[in-house]
mmJSON file of the N, C-alpha and C atoms, coordinates in Angstrom:
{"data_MODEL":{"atom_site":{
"group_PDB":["ATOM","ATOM","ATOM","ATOM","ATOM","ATOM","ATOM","ATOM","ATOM","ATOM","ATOM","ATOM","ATOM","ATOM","ATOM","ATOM","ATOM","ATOM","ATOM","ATOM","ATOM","ATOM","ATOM","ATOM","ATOM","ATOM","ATOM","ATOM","ATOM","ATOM","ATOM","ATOM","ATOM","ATOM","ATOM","ATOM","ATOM","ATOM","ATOM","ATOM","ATOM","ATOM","ATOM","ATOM","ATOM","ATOM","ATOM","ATOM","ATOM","ATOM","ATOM","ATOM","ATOM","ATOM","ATOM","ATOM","ATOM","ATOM","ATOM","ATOM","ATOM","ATOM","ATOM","ATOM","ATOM","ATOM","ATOM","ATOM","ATOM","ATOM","ATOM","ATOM","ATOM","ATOM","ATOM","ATOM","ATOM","ATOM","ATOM","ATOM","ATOM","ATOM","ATOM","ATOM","ATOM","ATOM","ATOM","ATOM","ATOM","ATOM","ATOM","ATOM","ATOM","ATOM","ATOM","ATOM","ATOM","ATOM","ATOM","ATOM","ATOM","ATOM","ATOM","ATOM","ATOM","ATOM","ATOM","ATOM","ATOM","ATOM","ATOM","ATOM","ATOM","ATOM","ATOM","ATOM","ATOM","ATOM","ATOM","ATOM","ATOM","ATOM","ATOM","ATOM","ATOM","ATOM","ATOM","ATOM","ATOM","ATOM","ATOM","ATOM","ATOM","ATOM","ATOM","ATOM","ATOM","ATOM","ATOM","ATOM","ATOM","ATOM","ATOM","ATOM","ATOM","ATOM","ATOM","ATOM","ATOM","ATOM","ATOM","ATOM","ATOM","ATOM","ATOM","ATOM","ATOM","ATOM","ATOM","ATOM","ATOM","ATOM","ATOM","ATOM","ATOM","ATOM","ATOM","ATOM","ATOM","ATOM","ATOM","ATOM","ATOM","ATOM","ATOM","ATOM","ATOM","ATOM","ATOM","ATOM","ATOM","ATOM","ATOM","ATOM","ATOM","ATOM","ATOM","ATOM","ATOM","ATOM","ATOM","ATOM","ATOM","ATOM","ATOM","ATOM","ATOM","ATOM","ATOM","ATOM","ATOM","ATOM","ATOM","ATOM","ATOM","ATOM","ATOM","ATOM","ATOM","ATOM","ATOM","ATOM","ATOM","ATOM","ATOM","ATOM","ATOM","ATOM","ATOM"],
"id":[1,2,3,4,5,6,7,8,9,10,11,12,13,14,15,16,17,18,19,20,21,22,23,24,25,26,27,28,29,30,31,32,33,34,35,36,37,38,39,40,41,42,43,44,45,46,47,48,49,50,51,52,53,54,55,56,57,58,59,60,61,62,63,64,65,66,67,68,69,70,71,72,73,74,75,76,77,78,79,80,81,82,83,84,85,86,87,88,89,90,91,92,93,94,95,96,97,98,99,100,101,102,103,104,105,106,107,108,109,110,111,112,113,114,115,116,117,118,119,120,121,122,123,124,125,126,127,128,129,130,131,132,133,134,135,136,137,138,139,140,141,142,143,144,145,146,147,148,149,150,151,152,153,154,155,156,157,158,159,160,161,162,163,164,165,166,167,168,169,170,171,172,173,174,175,176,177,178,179,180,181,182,183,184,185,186,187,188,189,190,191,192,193,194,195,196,197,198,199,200,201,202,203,204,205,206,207,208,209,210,211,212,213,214,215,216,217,218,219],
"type_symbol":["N","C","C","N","C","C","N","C","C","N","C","C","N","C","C","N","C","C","N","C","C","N","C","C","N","C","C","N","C","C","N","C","C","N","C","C","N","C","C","N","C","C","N","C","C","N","C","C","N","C","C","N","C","C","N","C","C","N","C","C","N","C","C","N","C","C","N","C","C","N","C","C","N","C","C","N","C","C","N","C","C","N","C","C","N","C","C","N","C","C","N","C","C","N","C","C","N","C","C","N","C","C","N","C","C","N","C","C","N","C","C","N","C","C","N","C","C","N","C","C","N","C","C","N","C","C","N","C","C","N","C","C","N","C","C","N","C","C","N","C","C","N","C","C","N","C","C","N","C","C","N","C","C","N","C","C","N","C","C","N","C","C","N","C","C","N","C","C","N","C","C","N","C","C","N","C","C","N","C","C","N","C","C","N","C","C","N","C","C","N","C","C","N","C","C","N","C","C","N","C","C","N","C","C","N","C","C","N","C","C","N","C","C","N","C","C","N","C","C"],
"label_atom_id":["N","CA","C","N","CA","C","N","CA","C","N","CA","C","N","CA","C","N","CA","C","N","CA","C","N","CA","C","N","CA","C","N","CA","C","N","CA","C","N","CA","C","N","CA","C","N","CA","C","N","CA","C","N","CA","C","N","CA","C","N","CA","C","N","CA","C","N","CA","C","N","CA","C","N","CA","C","N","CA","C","N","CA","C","N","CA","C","N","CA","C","N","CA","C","N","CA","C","N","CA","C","N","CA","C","N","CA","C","N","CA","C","N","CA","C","N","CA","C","N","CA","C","N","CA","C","N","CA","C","N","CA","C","N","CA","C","N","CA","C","N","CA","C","N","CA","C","N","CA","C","N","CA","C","N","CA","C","N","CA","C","N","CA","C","N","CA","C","N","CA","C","N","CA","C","N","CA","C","N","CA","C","N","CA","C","N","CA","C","N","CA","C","N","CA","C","N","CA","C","N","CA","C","N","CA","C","N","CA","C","N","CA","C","N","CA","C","N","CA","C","N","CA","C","N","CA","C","N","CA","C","N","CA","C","N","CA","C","N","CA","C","N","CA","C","N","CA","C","N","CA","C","N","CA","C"],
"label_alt_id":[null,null,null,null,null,null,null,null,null,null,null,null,null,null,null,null,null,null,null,null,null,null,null,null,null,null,null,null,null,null,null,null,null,null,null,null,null,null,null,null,null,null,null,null,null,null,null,null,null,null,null,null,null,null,null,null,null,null,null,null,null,null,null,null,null,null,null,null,null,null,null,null,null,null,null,null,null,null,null,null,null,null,null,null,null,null,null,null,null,null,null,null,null,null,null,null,null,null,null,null,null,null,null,null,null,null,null,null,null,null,null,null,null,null,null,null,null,null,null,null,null,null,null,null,null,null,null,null,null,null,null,null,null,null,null,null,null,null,null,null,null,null,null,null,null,null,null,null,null,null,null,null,null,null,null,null,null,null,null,null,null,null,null,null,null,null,null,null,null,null,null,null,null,null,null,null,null,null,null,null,null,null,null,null,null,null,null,null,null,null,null,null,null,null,null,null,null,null,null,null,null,null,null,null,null,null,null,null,null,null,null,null,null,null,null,null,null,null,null],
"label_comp_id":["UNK","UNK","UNK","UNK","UNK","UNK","UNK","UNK","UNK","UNK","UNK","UNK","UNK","UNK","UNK","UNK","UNK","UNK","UNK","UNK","UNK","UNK","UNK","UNK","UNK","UNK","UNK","UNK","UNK","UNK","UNK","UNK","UNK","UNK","UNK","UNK","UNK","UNK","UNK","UNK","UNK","UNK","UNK","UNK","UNK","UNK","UNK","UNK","UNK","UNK","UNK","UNK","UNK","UNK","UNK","UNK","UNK","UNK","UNK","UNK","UNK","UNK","UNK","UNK","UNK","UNK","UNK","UNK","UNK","UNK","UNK","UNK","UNK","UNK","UNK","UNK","UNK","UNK","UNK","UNK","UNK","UNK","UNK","UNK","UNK","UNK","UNK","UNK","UNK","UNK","UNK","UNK","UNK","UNK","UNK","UNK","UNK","UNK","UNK","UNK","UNK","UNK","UNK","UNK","UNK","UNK","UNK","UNK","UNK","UNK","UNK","UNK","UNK","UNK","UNK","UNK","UNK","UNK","UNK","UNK","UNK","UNK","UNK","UNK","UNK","UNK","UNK","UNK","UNK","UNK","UNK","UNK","UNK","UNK","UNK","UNK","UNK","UNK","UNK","UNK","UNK","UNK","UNK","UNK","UNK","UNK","UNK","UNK","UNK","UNK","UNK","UNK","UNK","UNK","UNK","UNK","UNK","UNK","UNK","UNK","UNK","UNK","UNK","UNK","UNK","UNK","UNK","UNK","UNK","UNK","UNK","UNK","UNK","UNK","UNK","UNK","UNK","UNK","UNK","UNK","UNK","UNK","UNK","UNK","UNK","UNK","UNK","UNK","UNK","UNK","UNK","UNK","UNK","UNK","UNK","UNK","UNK","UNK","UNK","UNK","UNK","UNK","UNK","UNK","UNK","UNK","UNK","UNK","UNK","UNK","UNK","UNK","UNK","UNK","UNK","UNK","UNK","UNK","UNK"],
"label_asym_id":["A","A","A","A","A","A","A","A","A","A","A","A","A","A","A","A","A","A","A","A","A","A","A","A","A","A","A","A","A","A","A","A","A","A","A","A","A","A","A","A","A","A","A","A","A","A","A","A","A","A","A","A","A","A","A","A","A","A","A","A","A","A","A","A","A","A","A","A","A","A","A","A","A","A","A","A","A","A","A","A","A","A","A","A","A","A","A","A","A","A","A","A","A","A","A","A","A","A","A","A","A","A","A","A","A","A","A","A","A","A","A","A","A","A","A","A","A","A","A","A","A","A","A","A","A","A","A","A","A","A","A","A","A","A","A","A","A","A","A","A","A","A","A","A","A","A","A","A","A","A","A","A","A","A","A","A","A","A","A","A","A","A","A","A","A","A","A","A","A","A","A","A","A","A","A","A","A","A","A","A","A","A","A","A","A","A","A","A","A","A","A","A","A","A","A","A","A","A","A","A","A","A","A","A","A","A","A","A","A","A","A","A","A","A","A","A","A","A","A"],
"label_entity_id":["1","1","1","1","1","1","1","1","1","1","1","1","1","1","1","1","1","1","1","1","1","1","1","1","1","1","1","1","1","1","1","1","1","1","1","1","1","1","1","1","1","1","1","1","1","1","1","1","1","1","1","1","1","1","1","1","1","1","1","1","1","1","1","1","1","1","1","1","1","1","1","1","1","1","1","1","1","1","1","1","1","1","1","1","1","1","1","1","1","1","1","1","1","1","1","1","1","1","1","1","1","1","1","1","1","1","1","1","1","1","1","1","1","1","1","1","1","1","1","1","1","1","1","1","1","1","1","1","1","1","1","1","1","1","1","1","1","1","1","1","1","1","1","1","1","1","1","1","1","1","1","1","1","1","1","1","1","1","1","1","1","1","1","1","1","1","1","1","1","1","1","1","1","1","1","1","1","1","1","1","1","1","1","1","1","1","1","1","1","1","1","1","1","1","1","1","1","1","1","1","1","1","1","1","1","1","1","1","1","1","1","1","1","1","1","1","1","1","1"],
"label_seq_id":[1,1,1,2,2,2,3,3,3,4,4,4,5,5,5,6,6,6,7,7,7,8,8,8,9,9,9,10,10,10,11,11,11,12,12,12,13,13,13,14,14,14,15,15,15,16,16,16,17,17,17,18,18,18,19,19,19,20,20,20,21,21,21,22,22,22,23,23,23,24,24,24,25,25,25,26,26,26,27,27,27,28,28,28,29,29,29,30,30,30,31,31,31,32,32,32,33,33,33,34,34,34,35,35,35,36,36,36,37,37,37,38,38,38,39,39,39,40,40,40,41,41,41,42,42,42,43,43,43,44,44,44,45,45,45,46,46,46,47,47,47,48,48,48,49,49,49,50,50,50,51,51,51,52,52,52,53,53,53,54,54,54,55,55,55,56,56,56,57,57,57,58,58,58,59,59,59,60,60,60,61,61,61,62,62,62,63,63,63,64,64,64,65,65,65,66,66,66,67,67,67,68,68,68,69,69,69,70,70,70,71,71,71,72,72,72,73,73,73],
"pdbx_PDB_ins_code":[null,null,null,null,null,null,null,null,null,null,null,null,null,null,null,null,null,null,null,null,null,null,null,null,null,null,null,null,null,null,null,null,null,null,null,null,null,null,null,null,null,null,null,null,null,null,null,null,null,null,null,null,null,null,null,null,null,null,null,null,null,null,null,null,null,null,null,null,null,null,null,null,null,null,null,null,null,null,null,null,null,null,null,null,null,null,null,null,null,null,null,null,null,null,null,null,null,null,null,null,null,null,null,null,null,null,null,null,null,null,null,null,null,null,null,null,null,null,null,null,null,null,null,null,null,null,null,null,null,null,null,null,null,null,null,null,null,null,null,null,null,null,null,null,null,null,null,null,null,null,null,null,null,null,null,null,null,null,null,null,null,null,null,null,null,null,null,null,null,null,null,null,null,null,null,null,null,null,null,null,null,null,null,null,null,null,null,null,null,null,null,null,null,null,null,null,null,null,null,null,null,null,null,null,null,null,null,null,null,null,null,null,null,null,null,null,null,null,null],
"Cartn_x":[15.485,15.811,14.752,14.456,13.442,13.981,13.699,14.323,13.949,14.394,14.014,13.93,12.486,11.958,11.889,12.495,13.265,12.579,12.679,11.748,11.016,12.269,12.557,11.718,11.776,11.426,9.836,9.178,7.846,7.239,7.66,7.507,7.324,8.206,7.908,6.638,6.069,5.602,3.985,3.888,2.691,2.611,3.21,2.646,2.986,3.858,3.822,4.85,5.115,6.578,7.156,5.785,6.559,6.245,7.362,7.087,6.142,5.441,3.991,3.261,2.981,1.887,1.981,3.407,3.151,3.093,3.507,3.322,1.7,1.274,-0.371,-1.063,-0.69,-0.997,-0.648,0.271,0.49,0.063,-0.114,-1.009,-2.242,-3.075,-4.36,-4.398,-3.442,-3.271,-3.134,-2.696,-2.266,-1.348,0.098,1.233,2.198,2.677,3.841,5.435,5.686,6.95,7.299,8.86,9.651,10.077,10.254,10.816,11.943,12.735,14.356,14.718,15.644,16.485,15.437,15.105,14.723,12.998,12.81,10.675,10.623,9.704,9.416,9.86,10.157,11.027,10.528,9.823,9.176,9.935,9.204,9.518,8.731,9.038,7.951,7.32,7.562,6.309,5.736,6.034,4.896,3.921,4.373,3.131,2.267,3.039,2.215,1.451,1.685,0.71,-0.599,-0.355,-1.603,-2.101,-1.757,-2.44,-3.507,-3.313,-3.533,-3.118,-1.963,-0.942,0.084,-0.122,1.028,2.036,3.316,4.393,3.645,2.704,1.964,1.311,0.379,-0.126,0.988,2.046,2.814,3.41,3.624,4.063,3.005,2.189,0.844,0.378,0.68,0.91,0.657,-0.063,-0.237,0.513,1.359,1.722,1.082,1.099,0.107,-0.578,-1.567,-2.57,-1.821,-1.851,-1.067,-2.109,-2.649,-3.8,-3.513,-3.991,-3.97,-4.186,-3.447,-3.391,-4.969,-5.038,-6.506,-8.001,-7.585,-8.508,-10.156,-9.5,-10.353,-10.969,-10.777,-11.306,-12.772],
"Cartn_y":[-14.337,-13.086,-12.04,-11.154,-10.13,-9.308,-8.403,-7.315,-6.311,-5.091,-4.236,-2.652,-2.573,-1.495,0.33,0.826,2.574,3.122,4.835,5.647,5.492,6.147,6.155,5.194,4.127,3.509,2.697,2.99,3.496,4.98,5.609,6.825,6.291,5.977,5.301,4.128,3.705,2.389,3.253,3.675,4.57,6.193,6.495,7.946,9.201,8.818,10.242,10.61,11.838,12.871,13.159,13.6,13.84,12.447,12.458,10.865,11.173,12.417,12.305,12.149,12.223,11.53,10.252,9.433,8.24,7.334,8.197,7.865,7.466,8.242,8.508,7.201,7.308,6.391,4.726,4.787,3.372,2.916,3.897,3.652,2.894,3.656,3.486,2.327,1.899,0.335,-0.26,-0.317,-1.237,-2.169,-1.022,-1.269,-1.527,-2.378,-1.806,-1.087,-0.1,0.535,1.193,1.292,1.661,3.19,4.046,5.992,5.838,5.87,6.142,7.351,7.77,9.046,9.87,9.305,10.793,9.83,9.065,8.389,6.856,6.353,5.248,4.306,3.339,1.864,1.035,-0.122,-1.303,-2.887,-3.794,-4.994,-5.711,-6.152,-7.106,-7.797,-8.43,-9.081,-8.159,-7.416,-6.368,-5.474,-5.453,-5.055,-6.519,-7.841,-8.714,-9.027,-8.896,-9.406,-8.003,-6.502,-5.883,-6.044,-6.674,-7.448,-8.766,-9.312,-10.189,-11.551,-11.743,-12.815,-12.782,-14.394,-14.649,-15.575,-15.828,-16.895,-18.159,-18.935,-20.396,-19.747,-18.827,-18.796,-18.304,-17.53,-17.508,-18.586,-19.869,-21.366,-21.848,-21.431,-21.928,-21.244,-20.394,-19.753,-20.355,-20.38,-21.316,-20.431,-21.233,-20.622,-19.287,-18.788,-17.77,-18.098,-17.877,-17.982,-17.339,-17.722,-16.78,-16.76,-15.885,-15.492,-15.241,-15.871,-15.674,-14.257,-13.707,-11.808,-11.467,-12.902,-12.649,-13.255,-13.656,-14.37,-13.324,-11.966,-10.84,-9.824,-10.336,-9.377,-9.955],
"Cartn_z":[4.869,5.522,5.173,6.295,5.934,5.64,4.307,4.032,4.961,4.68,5.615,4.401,4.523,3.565,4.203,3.363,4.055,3.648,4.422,3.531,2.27,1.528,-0.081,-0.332,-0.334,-0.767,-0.602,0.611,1.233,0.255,0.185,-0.429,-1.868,-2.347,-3.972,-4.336,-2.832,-3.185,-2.802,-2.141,-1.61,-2.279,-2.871,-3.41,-2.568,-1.532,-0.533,-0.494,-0.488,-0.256,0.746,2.019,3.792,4.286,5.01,6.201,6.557,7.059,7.99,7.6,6.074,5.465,5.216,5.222,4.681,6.206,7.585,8.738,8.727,8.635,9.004,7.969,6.912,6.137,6.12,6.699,7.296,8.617,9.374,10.418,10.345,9.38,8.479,8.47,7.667,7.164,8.077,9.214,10.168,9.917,9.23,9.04,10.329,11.04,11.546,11.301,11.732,11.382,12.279,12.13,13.794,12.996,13.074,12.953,13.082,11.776,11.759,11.317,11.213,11.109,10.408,9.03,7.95,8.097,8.461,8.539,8.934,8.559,8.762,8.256,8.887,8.186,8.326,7.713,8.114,7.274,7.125,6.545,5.647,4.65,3.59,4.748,5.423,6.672,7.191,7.699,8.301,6.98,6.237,4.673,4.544,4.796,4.431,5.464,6.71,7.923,7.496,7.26,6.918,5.773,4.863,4.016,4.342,4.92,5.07,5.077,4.609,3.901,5.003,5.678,6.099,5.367,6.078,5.342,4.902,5.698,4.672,3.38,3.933,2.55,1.282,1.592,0.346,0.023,0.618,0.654,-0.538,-0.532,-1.234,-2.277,-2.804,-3.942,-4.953,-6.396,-7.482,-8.817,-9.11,-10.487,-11.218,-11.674,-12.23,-13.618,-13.896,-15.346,-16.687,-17.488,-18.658,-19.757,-19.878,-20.68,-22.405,-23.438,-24.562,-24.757,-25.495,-25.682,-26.505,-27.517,-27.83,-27.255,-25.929,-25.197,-25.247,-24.447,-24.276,-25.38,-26.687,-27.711,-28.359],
"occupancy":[1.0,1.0,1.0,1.0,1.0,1.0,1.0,1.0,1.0,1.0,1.0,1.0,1.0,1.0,1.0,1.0,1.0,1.0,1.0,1.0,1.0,1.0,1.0,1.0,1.0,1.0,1.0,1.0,1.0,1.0,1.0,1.0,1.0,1.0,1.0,1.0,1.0,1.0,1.0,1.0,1.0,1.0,1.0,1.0,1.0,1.0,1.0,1.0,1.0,1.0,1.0,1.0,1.0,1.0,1.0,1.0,1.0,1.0,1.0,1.0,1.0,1.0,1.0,1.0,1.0,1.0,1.0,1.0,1.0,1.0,1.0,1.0,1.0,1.0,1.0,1.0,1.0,1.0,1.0,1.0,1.0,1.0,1.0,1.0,1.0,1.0,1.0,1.0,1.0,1.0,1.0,1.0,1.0,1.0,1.0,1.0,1.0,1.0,1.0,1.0,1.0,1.0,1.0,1.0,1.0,1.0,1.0,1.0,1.0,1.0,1.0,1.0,1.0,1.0,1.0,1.0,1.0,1.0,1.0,1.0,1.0,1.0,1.0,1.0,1.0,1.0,1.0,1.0,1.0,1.0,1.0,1.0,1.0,1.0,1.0,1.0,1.0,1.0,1.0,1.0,1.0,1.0,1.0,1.0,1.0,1.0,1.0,1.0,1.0,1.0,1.0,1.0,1.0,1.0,1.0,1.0,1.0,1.0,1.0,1.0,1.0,1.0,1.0,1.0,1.0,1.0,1.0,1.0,1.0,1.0,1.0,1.0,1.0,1.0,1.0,1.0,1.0,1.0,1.0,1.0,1.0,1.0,1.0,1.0,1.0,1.0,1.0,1.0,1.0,1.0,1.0,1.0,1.0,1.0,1.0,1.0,1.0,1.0,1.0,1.0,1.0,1.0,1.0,1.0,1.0,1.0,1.0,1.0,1.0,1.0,1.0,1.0,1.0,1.0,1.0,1.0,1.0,1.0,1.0],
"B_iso_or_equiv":[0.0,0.0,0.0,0.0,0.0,0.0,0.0,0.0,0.0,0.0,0.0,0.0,0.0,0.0,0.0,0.0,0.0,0.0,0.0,0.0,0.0,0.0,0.0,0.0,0.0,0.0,0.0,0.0,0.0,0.0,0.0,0.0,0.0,0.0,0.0,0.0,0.0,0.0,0.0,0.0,0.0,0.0,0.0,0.0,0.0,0.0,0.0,0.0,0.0,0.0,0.0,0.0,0.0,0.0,0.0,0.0,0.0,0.0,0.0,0.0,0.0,0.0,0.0,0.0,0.0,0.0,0.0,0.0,0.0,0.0,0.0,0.0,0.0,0.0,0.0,0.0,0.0,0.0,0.0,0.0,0.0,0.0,0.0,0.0,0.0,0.0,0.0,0.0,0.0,0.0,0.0,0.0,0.0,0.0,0.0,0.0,0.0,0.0,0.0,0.0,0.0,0.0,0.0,0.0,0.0,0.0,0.0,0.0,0.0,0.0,0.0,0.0,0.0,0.0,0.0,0.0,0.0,0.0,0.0,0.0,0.0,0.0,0.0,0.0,0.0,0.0,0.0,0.0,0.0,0.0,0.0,0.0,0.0,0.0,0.0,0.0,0.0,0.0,0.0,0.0,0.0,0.0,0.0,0.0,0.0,0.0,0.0,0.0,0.0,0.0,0.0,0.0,0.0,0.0,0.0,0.0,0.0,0.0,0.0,0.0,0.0,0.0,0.0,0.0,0.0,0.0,0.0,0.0,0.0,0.0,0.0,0.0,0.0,0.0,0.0,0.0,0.0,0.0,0.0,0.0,0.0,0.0,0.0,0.0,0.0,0.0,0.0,0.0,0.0,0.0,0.0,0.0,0.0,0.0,0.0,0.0,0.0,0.0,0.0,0.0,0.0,0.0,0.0,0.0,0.0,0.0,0.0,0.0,0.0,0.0,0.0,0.0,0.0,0.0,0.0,0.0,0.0,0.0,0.0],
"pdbx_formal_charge":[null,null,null,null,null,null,null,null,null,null,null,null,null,null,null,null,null,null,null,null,null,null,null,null,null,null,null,null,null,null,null,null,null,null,null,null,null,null,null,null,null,null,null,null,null,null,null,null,null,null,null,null,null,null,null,null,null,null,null,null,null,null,null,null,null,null,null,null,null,null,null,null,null,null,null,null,null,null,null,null,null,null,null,null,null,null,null,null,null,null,null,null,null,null,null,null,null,null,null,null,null,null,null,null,null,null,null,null,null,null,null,null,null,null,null,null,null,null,null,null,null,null,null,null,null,null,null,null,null,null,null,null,null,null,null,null,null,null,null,null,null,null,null,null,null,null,null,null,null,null,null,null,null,null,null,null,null,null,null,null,null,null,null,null,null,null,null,null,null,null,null,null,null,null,null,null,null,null,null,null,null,null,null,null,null,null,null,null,null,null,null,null,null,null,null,null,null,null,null,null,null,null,null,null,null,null,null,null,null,null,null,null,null,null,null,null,null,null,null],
"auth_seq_id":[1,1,1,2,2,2,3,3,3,4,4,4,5,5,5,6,6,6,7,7,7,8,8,8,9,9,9,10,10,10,11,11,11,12,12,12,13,13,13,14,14,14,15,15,15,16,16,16,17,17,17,18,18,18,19,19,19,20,20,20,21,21,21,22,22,22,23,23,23,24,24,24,25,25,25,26,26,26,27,27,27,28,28,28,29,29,29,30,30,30,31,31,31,32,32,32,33,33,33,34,34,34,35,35,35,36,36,36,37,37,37,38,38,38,39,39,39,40,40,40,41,41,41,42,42,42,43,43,43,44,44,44,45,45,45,46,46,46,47,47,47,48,48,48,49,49,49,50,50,50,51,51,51,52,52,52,53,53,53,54,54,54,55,55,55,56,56,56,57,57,57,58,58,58,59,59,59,60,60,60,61,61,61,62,62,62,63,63,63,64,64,64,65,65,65,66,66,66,67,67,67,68,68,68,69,69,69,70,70,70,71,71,71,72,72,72,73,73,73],
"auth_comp_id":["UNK","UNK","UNK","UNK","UNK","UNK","UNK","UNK","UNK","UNK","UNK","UNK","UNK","UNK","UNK","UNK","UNK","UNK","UNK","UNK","UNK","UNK","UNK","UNK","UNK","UNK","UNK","UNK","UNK","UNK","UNK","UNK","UNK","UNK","UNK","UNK","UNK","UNK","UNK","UNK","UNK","UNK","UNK","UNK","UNK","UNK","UNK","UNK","UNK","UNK","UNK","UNK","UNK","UNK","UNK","UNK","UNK","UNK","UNK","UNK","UNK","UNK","UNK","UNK","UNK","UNK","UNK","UNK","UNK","UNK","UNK","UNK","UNK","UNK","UNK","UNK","UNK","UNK","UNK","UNK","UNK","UNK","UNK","UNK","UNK","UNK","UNK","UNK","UNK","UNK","UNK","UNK","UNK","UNK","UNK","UNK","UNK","UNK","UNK","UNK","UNK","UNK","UNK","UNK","UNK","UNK","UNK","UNK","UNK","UNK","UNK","UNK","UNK","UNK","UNK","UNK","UNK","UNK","UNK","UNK","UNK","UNK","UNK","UNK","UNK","UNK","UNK","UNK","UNK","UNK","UNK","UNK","UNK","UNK","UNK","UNK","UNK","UNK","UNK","UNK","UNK","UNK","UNK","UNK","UNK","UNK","UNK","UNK","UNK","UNK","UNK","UNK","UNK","UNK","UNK","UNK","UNK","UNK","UNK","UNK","UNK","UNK","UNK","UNK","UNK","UNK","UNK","UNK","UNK","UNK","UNK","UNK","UNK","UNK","UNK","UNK","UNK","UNK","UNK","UNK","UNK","UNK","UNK","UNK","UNK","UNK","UNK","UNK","UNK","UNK","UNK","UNK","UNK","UNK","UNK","UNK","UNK","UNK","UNK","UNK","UNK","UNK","UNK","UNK","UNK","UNK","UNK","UNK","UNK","UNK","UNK","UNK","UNK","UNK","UNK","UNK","UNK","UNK","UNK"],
"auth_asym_id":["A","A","A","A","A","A","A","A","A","A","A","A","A","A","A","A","A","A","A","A","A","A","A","A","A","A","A","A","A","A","A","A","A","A","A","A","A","A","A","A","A","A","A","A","A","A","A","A","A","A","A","A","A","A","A","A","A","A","A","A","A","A","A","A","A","A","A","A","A","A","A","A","A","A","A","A","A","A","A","A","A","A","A","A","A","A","A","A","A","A","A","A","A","A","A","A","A","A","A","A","A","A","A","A","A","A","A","A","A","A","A","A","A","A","A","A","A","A","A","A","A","A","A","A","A","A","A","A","A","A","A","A","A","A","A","A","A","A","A","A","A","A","A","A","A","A","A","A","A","A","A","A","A","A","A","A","A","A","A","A","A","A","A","A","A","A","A","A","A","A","A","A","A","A","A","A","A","A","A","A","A","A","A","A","A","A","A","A","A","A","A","A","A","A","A","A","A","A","A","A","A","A","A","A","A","A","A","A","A","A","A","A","A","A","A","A","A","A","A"],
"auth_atom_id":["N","CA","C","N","CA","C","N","CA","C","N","CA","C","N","CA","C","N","CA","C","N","CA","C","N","CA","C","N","CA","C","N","CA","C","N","CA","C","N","CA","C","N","CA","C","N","CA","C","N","CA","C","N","CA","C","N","CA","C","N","CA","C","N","CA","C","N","CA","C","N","CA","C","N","CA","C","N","CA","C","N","CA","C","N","CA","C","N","CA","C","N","CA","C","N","CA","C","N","CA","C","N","CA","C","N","CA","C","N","CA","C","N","CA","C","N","CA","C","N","CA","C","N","CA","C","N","CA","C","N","CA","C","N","CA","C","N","CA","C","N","CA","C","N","CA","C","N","CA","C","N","CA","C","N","CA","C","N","CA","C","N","CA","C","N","CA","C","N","CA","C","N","CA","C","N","CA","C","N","CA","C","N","CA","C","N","CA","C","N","CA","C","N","CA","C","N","CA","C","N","CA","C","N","CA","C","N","CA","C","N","CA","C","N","CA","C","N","CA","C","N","CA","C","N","CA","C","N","CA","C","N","CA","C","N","CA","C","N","CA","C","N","CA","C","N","CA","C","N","CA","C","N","CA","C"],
"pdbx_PDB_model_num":[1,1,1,1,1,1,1,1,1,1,1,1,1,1,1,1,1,1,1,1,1,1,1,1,1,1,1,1,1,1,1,1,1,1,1,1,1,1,1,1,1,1,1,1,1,1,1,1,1,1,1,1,1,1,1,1,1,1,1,1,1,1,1,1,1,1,1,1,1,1,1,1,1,1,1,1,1,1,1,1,1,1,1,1,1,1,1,1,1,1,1,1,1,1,1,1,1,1,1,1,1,1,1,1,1,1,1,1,1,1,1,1,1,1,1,1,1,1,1,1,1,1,1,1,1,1,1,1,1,1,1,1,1,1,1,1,1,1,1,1,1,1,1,1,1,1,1,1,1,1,1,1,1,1,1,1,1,1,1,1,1,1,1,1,1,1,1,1,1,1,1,1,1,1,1,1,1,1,1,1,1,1,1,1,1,1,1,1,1,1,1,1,1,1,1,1,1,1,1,1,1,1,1,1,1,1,1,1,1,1,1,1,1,1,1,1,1,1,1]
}}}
C-alpha cells in the first residue's frame, strides 16, 4: 500500500513552513502532488520516482555495510 504523505509532514521532511514554498519546491524536484485543504499531498512513490528509484530497484536493495566504529580513526 502507498502511503499517502500530508502537509505536516512534507513540511517536516523539507524544511518549509508555507505550502507555497514547499509547493514551489517540489515542483523543482519534479515531485508529483495533488493541493489539499491546508497544501500539498503526495506519496512515497511519487518522492521515489523524483529520485530516481523505482519499485525493482528497491526489490534489489543490499543489506547495508556496518562499519567498525574504529575503522575511520
Amino acid at each position: 500500500m502507498n502511503k499517502l504523505i500530508n502537509t505536516e509532514e512534507l513540511k517536516a521532511a523539507f524544511g518549509y513552513q508555507r505550502p507555497g514554498d514547499l509547493e514551489r519546491c517540489l515542483r523543482q524536484q519534479g515531485v508529483k502532488f495533488l493541493q489539499g485543504k491546508d497544501g500539498p499531498v503526495t506519496t512515497i512513490d511519487a518522492l521515489n520516482v523524483a529520485l530516481g528509484i523505482s519499485l525493482s530497484d528497491l526489490d534489489e536493495i543490499p543489506e547495508p555495510i556496518e562499519f567498525a566504529p574504529t575503522a575511520f580513526k
